[in-house]
N, C-alpha and C positions, 0 to 999 in steps of 0.2 A: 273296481280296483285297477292302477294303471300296469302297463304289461311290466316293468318292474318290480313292481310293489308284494307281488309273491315272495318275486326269488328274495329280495329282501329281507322278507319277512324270515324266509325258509333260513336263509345264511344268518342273520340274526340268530335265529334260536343255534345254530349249529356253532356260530362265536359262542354264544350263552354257555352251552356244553362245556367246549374250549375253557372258559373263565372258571369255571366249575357250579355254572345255577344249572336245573333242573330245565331243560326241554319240553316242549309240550308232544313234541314226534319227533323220529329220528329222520335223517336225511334220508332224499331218495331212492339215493345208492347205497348199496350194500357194501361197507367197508369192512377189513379184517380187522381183528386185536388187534392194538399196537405192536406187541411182544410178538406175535404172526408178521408183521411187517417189519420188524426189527429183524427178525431171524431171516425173513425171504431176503433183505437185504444183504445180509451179512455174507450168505449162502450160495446165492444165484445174479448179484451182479455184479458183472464182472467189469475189470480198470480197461482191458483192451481185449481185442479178439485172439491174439496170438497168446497172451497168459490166460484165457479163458479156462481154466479149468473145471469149471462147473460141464460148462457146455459140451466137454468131452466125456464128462461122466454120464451125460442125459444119453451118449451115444455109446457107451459104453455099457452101463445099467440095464437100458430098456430096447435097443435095437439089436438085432442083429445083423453081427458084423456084414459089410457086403451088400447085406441085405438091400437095405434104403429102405423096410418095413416097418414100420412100429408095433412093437411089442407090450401090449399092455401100458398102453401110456397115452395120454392125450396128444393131438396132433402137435405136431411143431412148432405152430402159430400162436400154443397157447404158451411157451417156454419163449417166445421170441414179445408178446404183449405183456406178458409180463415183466421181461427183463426192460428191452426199451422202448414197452409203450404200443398203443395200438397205434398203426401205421396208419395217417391222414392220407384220404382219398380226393382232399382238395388240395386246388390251387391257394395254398393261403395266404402268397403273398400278392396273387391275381386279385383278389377281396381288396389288401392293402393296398394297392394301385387302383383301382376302381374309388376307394374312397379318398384318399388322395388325389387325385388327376381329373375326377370331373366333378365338376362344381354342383351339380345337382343333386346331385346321389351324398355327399359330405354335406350339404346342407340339410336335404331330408334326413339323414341320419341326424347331424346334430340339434334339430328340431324336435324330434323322438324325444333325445336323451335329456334334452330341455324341461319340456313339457312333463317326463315321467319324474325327473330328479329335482331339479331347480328350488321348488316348493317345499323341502322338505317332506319330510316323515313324522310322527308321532309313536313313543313307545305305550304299548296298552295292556291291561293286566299283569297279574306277579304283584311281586311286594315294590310296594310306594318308594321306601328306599334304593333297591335296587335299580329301579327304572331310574330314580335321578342320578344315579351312580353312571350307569350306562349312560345315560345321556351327555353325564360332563365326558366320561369317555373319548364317547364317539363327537363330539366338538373339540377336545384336544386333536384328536384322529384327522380334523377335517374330513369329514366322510364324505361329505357332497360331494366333496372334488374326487373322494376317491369312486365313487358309487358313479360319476361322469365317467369315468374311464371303464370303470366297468363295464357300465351299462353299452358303451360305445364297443367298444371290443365284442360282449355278447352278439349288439347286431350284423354287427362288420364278421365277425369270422366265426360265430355262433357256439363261442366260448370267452369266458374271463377267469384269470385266474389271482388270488390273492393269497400271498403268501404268508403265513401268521409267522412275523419274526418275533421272538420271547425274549424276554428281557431273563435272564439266567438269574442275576441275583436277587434281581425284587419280584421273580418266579411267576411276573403277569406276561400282557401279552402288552409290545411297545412299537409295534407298527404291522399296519394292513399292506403290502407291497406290492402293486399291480406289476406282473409277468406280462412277456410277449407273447401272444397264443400261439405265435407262428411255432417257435421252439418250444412248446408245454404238451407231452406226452401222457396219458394215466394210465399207468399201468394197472392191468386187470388179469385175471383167468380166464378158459373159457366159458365161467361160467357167470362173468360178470363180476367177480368178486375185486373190489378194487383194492387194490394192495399199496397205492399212493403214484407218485406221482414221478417224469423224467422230466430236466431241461437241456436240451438239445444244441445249446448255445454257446458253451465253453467243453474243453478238453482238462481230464475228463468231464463227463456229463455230471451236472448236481443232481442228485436222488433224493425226494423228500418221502415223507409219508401221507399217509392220508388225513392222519391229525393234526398236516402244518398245512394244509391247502384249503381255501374257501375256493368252491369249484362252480362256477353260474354256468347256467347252459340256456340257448334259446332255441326253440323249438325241438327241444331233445324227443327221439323215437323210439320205436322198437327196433328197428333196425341196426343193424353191427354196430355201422359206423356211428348214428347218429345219435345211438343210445350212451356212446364211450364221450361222444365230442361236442352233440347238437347241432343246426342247421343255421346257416348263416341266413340273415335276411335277404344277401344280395343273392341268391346262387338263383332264384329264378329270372334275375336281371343279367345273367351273364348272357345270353344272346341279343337281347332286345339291346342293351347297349352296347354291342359289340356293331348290330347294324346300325345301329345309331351315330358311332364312331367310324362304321364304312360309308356310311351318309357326307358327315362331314369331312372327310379324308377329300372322298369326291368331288366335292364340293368346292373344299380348297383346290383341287386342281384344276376345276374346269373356271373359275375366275381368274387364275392366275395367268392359265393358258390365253383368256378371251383380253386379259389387258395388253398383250403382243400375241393378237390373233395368228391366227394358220394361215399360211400365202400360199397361192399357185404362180408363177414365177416362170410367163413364157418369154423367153430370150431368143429375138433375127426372125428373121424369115427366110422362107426355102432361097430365095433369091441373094438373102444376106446372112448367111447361119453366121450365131455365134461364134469365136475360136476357143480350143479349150481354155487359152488364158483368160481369155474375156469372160467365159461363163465362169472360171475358176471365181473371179473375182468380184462378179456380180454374186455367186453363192455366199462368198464371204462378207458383201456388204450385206444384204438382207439376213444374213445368219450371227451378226453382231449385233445389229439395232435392238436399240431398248425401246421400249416406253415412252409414248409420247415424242417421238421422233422424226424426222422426215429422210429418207435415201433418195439422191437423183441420180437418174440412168437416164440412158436413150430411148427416143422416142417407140424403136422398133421391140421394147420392153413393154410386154401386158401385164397387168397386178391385179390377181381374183384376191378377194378374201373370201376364205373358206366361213362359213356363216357356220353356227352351234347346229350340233345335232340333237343338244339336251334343252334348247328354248324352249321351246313348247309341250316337252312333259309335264304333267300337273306331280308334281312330286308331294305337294300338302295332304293329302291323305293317306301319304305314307308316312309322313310323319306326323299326323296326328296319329295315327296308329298307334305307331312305335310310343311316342306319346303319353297314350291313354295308359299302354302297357305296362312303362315306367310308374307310371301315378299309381298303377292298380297294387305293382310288388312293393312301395314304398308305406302309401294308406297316409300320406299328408296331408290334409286336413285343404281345398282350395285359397280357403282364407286364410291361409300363413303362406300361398305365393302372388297374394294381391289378386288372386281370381275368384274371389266371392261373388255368388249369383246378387244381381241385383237386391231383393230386399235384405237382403243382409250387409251389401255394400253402404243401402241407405243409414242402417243400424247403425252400422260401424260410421257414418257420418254426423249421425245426431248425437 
């Protein structure tokens, strides 16, 4: 089964729910009652900080005054994820400039997302009618295209989110709406319990529930954060391409430097020293040449060129390195970057 084809499967049956058929499991996560989620909204979040008045009764109820103690109450943290959301420990729009800005890492990804969506899906078991019902559905929906952005967004910042907007008078569901993950918040307790959802994007914040949100996650953990948000595919490429982008920084500068190489620039002799006009003016001729250029001076004028310090580093084993390291976080296939081992290259010939 491709690395999509779970969550897929899993957010299908959770639309299924949504539409009102019968589930074969329930989602991952532990979500509240609706009627639990309606009241926590209504009750605990707040339009701004200064009319917060919940937040002064949480300080008021269960602390004592002064104090800065908690009194019979869950830590702070769990009144603060709840209201706006557990707090991202990533860079997430370092993720969206990573897949944006370098051509590689954008292309492995959208290879990925290719290969797991492109092909379609099939609906299987339940009632025969229902499945064609869903199926014309989800072709009205265009879902490919939405299940591409999904699936893109999961591996890029190791969440996707869709938002089930309802059609009020004909009481279905009339579109699937990919969110930006950067501002999408879930709010939870500490106990995991997920009470729905923040967007972090407009003032004030939009507050959904957990029964308007299809919530994907890629490599979700036990851990806080990763259990609330999931692991993005890039985060163990965040260094290897960081030296990889100090590679080529460097790079650019030391050809840049060597096409109007480094001079040494000895002017007169003890018998005839330079005057400071004279050298002023010699510094300025050699300190304005461009590229491919020639300056003429007096004979009593010597010209070293400073020769590279970085010639004769073997640098290619550092970037095969780097390299390999790239290929290994990515898992792209060599024969989708024209590097198939020979007999496969002949395969792929015949």
């Amino acid at each position: 089964m491709s690395f999509v084809a779970e969550k897929i499967s899993r957010s299908l049956r959770k639309l299924r729910v949504t539409l009102g058929f019968r589930a074969d499991r329930q989602p991952p996560e532990r979500v509240v009652p609706p009627d639990v989620a309606k009241r926590q909204i209504d009750e605990e979040v707040p339009f701004s900080w200064k009319q917060d008045e919940t937040l002064w009764g949480y300080v008021n109820r269960f602390m004592l005054g002064g104090s800065g103690v908690g009194f019979v109450t869950p830590p702070y943290t769990a009144y603060w994820d709840r209201t706006w959301g557990v707090t991202p420990i990533e860079d997430l729009p370092k993720y969206k400039d990573l897949y944006t800005y370098t051509p590689y890492v954008k292309a492995a990804v959208d290879v990925t997302v290719n290969l797991a969506v492109s092909n379609g899906f099939e609906l299987e078991g339940g009632d025969a009618g229902v499945r064609e019902w869903l199926a014309d559905w989800l072709d009205e929906q265009n879902i490919l295209h939405t299940l591409r952005i999904a699936a893109t967004d999961m591996l890029v910042f190791g969440n996707a989110f869709l938002e089930i907007c309802r059609d009020e008078a004909l009481g279905g569901v009339a579109w699937l709406k990919p969110l930006d993950p950067v501002y999408m918040r879930p709010r939870r307790d500490a106990y995991g319990n997920v009470f729905g959802y923040i967007q972090l994007l407009t003032v004030p914040p939009v507050v959904f529930t957990a029964q308007d949100m299809v919530h994907f996650q890629w490599g979700a953990k036990s851990w806080w954060y990763e259990s609330a948000y999931g692991t993005s595919l890039l985060r163990p490429l965040l260094k290897t391409q960081a030296l990889i982008d100090q590679f080529e920084d460097d790079m650019a500068v030391i050809c840049h430097t060597y096409t109007k190489p480094m001079l040494v620039v000895k002017a007169g002799t003890a018998e005839r020293p330079f005057s400071d006009a004279q050298l002023q003016t010699l510094m300025e001729s050699f300190r304005d040449r461009r590229q491919a250029t020639d300056v003429f001076v007096r004979g009593d004028v010597q010209v070293d060129v400073v020769q590279s310090l970085t010639k004769d580093v073997n640098v290619q084993f550092w970037l095969d390195y780097l390299y390999k390291q790239r290929e290994a976080v990515l898992g792209v296939p060599k024969i989708f970057w024209a590097k198939a081992r020979e007999p496969t290259a002949r395969l792929l010939r015949w």
